[in-house]
PAZAPA-4460 file (N, C-alpha, C; in steps of 0.05 Angstrom, whole numbers, plus 32768, in hexadecimal, padded with zeros to 4 digits):
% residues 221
    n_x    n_y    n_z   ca_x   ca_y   ca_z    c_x    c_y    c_z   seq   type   mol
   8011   7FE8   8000   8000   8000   8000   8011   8019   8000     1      X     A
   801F   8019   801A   803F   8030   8017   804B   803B   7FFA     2      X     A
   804D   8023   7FEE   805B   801E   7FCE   8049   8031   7FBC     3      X     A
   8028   802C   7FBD   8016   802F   7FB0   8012   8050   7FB3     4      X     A
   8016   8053   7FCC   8017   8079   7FCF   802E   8083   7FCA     5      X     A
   8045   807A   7FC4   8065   8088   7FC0   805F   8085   7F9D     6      X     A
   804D   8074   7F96   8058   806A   7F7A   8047   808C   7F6A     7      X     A
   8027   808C   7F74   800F   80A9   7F77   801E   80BD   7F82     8      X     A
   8030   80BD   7F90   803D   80E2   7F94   8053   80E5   7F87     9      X     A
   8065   80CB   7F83   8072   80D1   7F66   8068   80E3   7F51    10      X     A
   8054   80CD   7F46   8044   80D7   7F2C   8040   80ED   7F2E    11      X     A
   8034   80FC   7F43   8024   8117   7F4D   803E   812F   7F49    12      X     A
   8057   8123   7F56   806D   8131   7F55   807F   813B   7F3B    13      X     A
   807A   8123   7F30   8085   8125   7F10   8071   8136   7F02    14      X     A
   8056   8130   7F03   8044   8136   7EF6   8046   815F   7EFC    15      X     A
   8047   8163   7F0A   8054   8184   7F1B   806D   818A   7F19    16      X     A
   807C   817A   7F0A   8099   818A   7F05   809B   818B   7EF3    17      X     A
   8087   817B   7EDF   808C   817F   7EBF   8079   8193   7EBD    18      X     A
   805A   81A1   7EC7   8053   81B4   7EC1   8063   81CE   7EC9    19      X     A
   806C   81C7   7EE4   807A   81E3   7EEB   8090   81EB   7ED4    20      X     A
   80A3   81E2   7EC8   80B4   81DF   7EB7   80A5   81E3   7E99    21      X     A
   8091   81E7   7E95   8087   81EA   7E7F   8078   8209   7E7E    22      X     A
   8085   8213   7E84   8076   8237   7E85   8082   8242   7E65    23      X     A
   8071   8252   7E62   808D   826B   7E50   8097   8278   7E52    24      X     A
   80AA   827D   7E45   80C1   828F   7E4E   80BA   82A7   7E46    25      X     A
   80C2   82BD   7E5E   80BB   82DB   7E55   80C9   82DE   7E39    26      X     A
   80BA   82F5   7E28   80C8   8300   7E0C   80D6   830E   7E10    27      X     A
   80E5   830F   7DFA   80FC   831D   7DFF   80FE   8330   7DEA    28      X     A
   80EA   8336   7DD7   80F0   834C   7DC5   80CD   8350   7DC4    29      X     A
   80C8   8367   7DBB   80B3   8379   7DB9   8099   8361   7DB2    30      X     A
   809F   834B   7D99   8089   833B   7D94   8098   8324   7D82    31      X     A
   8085   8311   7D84   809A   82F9   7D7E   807F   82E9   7D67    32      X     A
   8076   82E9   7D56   805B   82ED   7D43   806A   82CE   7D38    33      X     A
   8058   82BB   7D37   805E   829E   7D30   805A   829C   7D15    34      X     A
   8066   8289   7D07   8063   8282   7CEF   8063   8266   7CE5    35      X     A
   8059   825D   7CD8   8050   823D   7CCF   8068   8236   7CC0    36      X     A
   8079   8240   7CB5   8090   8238   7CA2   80A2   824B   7CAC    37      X     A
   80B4   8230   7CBB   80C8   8234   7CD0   80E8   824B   7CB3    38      X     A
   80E4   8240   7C99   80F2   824A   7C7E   80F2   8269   7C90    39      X     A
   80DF   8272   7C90   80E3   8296   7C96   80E6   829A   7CA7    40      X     A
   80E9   828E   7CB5   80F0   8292   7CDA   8107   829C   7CE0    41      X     A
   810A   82B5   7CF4   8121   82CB   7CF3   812A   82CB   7D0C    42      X     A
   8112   82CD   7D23   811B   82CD   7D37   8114   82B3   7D4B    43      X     A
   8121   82B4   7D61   8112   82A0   7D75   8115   82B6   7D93    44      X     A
   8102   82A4   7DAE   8102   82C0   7DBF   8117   82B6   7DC5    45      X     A
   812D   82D0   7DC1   8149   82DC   7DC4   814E   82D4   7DAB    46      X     A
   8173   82D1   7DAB   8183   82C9   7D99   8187   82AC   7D90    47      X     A
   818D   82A8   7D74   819D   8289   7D73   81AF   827D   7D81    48      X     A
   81B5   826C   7D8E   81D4   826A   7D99   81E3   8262   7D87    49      X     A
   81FC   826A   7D93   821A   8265   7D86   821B   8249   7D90    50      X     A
   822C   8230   7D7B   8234   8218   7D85   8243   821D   7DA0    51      X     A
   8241   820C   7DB6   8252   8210   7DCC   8270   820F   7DCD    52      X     A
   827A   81FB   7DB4   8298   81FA   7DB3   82A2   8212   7DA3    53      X     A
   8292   8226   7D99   829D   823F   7D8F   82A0   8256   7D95    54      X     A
   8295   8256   7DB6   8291   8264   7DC2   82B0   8275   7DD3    55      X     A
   82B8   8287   7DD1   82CA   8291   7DD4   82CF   82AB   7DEF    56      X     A
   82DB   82B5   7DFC   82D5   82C3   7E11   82C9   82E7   7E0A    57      X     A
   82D4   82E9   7DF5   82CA   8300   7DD9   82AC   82FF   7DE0    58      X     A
   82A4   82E6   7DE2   828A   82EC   7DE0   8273   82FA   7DF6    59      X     A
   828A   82F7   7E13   827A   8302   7E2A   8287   831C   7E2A    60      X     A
   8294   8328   7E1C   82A5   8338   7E26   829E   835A   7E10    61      X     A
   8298   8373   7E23   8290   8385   7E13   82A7   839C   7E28    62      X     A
   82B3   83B0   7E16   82C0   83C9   7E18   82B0   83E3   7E1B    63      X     A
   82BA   83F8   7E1D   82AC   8413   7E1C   829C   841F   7E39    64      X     A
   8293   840B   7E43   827D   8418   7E5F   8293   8431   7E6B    65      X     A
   82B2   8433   7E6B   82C0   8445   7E79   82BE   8469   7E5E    66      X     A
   82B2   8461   7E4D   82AF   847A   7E3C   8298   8485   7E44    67      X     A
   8291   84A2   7E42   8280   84AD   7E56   826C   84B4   7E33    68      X     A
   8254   84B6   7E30   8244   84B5   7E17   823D   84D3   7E1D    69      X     A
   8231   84D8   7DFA   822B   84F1   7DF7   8213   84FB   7DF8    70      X     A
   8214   850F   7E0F   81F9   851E   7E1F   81ED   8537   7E0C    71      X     A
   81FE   853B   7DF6   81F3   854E   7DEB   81DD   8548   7DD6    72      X     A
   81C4   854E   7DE9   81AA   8540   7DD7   8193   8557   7DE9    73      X     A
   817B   8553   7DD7   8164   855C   7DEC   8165   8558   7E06    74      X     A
   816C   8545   7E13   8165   8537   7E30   817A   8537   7E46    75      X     A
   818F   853B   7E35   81A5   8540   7E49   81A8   8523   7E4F    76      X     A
   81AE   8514   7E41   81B9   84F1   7E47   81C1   84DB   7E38    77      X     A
   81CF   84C8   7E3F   81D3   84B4   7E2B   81D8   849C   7E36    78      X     A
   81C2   8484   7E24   81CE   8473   7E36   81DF   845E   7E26    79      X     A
   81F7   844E   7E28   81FF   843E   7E23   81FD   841A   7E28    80      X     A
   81EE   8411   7E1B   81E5   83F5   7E20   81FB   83D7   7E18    81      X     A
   81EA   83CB   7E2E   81FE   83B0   7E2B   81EB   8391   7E2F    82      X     A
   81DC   83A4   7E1C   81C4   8389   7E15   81D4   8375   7DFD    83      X     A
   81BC   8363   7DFC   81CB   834E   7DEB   81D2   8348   7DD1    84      X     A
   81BF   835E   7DC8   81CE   836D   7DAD   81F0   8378   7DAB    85      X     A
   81F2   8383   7DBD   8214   838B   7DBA   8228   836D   7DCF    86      X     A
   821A   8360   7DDD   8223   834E   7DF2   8220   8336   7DE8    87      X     A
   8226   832B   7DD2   820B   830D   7DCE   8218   82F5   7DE7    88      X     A
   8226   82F8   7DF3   8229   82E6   7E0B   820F   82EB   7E22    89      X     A
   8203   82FE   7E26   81EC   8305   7E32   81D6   82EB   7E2D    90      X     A
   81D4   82DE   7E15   81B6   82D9   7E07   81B1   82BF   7E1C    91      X     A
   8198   82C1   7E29   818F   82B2   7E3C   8196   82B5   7E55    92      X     A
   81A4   82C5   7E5B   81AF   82D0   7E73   81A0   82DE   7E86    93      X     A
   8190   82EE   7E77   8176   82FA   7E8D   817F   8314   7E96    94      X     A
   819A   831C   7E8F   81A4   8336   7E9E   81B1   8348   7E84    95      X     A
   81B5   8361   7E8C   81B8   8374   7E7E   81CC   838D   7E87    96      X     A
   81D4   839B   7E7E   81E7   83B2   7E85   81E0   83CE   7E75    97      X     A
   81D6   83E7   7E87   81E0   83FC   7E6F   81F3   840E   7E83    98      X     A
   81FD   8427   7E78   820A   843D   7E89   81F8   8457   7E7F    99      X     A
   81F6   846F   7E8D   81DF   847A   7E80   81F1   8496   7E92   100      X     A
   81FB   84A6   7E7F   8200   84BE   7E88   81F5   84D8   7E84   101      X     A
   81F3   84EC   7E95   81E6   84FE   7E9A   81EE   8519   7E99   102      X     A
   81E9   852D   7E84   81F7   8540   7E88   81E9   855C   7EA1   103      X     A
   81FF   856B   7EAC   81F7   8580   7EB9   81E4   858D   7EBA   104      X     A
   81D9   859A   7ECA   81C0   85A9   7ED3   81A2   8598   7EC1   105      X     A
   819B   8584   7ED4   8186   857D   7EBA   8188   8562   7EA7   106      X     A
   81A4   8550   7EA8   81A0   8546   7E93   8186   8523   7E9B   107      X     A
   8176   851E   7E87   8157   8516   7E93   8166   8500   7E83   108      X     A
   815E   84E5   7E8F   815A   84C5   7E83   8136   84C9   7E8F   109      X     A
   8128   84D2   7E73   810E   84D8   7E78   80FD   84C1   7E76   110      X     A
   80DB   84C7   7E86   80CD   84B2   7E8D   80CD   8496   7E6E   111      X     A
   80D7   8481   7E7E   80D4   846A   7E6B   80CC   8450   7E84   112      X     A
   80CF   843D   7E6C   80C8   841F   7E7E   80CE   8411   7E6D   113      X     A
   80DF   83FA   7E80   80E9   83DD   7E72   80D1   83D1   7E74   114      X     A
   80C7   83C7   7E54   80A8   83AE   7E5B   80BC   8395   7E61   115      X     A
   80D7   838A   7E61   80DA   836E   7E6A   80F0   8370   7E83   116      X     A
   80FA   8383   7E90   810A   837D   7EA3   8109   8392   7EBB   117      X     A
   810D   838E   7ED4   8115   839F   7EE9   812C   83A9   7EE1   118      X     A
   8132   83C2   7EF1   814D   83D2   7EF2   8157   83D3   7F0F   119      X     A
   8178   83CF   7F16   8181   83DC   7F2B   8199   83F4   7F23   120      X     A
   8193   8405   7F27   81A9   841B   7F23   81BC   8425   7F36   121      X     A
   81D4   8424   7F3A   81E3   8437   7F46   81F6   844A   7F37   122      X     A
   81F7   8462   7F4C   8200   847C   7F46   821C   8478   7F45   123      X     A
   822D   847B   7F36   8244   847E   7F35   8253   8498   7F39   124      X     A
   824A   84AC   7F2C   8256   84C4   7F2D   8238   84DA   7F32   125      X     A
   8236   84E7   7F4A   821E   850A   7F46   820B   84FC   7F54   126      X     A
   81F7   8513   7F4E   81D9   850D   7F5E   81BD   850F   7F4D   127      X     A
   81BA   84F1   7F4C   81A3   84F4   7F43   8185   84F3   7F4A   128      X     A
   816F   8500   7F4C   8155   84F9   7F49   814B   84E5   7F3E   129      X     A
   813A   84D0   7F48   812A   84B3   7F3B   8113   84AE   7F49   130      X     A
   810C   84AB   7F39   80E9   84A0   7F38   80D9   8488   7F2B   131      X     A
   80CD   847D   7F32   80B9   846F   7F28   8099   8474   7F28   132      X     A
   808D   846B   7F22   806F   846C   7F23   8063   8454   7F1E   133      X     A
   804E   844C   7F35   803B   8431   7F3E   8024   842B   7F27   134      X     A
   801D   8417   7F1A   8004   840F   7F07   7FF3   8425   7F12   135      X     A
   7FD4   8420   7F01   7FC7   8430   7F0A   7FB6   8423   7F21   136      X     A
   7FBC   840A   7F24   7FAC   83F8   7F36   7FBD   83FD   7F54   137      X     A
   7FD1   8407   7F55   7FDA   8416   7F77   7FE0   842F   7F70   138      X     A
   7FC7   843A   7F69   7FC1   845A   7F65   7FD8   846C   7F4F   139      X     A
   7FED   845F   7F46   7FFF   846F   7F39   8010   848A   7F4D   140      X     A
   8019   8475   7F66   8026   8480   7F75   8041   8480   7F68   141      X     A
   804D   849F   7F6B   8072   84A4   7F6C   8081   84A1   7F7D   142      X     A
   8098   848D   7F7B   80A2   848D   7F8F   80C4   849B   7F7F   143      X     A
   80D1   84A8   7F91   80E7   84BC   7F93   80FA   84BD   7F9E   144      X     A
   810B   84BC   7F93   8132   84C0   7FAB   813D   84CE   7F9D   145      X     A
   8151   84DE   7FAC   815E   84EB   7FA3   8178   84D8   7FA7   146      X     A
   8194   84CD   7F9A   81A0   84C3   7F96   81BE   84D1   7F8C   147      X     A
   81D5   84C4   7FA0   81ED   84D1   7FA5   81FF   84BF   7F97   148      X     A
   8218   84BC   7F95   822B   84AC   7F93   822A   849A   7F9E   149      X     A
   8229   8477   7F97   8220   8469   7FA2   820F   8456   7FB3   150      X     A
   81FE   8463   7FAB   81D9   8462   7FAE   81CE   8453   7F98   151      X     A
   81BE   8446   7F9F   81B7   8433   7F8E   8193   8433   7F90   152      X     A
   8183   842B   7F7D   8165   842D   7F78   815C   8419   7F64   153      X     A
   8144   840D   7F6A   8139   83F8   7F59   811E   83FF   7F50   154      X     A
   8121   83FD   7F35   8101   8407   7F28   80F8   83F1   7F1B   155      X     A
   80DF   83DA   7F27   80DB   83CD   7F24   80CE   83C7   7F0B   156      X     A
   80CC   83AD   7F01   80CA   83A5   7EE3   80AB   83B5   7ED6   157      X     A
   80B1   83C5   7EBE   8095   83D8   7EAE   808E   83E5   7EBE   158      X     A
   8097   83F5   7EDE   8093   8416   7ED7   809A   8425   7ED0   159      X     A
   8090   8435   7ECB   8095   844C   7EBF   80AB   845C   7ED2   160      X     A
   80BC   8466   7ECE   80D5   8471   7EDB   80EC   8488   7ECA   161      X     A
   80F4   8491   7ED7   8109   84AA   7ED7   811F   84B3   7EEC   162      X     A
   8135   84C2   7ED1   8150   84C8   7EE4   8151   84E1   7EE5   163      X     A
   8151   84FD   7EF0   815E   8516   7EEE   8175   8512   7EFD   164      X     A
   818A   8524   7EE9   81A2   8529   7EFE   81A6   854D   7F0E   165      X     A
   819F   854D   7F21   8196   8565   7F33   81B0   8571   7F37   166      X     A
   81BD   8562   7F34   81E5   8570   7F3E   81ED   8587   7F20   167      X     A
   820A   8594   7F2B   8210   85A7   7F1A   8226   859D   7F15   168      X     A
   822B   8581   7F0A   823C   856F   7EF8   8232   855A   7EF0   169      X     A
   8243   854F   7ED5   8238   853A   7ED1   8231   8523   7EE2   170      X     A
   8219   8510   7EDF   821D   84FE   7EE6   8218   84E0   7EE0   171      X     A
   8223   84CD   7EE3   8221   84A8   7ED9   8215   84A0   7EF3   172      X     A
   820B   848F   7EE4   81FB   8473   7EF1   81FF   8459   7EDC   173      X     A
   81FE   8442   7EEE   81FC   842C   7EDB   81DE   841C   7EEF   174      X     A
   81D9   840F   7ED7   81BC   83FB   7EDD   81BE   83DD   7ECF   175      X     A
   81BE   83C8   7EE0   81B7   83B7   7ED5   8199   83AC   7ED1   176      X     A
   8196   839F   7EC0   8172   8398   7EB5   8176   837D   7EBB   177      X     A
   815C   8371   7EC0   8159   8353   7EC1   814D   834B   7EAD   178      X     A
   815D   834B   7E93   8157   833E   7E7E   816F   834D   7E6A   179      X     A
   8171   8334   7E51   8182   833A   7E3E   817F   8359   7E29   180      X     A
   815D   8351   7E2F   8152   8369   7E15   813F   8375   7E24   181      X     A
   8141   838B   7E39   8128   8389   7E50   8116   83A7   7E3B   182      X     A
   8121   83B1   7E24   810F   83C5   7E13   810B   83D8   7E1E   183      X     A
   8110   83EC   7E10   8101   8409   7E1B   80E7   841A   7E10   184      X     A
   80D6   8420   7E1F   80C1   842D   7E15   80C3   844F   7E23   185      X     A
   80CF   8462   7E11   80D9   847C   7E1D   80B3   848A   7E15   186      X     A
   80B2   848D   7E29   8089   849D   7E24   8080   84B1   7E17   187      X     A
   809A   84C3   7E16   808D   84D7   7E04   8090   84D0   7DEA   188      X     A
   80A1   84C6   7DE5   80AD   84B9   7DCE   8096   84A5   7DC4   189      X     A
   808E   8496   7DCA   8086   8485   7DC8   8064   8493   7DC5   190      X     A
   8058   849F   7DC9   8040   84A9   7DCF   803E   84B8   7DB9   191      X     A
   804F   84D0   7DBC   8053   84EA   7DA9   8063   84EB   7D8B   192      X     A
   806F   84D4   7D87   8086   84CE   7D7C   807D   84AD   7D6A   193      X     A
   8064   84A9   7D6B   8067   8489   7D5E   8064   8486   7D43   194      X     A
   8068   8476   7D38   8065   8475   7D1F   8053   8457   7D17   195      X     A
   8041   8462   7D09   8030   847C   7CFD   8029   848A   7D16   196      X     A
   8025   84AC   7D0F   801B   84BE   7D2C   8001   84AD   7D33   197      X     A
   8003   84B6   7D53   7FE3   84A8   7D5D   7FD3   84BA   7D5B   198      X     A
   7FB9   84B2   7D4A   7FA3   84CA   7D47   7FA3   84E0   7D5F   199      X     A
   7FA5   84F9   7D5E   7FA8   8516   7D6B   7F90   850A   7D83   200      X     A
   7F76   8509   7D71   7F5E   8503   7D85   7F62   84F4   7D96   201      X     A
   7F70   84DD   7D9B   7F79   84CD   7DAB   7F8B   84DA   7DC4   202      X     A
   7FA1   84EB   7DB6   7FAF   84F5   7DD1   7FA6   850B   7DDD   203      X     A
   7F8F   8517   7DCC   7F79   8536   7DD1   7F69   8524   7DEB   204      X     A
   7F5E   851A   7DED   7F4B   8506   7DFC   7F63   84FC   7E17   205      X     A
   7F74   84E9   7E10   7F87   84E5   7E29   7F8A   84F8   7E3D   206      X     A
   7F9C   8505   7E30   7FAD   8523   7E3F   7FA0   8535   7E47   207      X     A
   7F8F   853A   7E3B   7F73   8551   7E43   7F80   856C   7E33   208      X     A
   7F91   856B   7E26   7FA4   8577   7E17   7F8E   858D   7E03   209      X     A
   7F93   8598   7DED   7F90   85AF   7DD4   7F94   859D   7DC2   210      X     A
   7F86   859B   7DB6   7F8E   858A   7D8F   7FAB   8594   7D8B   211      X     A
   7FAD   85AA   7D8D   7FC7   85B8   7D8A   7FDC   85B2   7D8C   212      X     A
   7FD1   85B7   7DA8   7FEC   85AC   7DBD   8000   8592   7DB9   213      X     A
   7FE8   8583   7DB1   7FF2   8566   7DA5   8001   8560   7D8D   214      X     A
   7FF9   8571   7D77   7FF9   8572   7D5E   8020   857E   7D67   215      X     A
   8027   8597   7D74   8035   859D   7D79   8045   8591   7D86   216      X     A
   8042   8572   7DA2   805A   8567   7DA3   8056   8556   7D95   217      X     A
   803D   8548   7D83   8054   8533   7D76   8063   853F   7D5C   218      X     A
   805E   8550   7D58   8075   8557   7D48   8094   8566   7D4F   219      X     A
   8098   8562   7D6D   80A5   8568   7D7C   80BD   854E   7D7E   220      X     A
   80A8   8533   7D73   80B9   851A   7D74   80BA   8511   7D58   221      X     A
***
């Protein structure tokens, strides 16, 4: 009888580790659209792999994060990435790197959101301002620090978030993402700025905005 119940929670056990092990795997690029004839097939979620015996130390290995990028833009920022496009040792890895520098009085890493990965950032050099903002389902609360040299902040995976640098020098931060390709959706950009424009009436209605007004930033992007 003993036998007869070890043999039933076996089963039960197996039967629960093969479902648990059968989930999907988060995406890793914007959309992954299936096709019946594998002939045209371009991508898979992430990259192809490289054979393992070809694999070389080249391949984990990326330069540059010690060069400081160029802030001279609208926003006062730049960020430098070490996703798996420039890294292909990354692919399946789950983690990510950018450096994101800031120029003086002002320079903004403005409101965006990773749709596939959390961020932790620390300050390397100045002081920056950071924020996030809550779904709308815990009211679209902000939360805020002001952030020194060596201070560190986590903006959890798809909110919406931002950097000002408040100091009167430049300043760096680096962030790692929990994911290879964790995407950026920058909001104004993305809103004001898409292609094809989003009908005016649409962001007249949102914003509570002027036809105008709209008409005027998206052609601002």
């Amino acid at each position: 009888m003993k036998s007869a119940y070890f043999l039933i929670a076996f089963a039960l056990l197996a039967f629960a580790s093969s479902f648990a092990s059968a989930y999907d795997p988060s995406p890793l690029q914007d959309f992954c659209v299936a096709i019946n004839d594998t002939k045209n097939g371009v991508f898979v979620n992430g990259k192809f792999c490289k054979d393992p015996k070809l694999v070389v130390a080249e391949d984990f290995f990326l330069s540059g994060f010690d060069k400081p990028g160029n802030t001279s833009n609208a926003v006062g920022s730049f960020v430098t990435p070490a996703f798996v496009e420039q890294l292909l040792g990354l692919n399946t890895l789950g983690v990510s790197l950018v450096r994101i520098d800031f120029a003086p009085y002002g320079g903004l890493n403005p409101p965006h959101t990773h749709p596939r990965g959390t961020e932790i950032l620390v300050v390397q050099e100045g002081t920056l301002y950071v924020g996030f903002v809550s779904s709308n389902q815990d009211g679209n609360r902000l939360f805020t620090k002001v952030l020194n040299k060596g201070d560190i902040f986590v903006f959890p995976i798809g909110m919406i978030h931002f950097q000002l640098n408040i100091g009167k020098t430049p300043a760096v931060a680096f962030s790692a993402l929990s994911s290879q390709n964790p995407g950026t959706i920058t909001i104004a950009n993305s809103v004001f700025g898409s292609n094809p424009p989003i009908n005016p009436d649409v962001l007249t209605k949102a914003f509570m905005l002027d036809k105008n007004v709209v008409k005027y930033l998206q052609s601002r992007f």
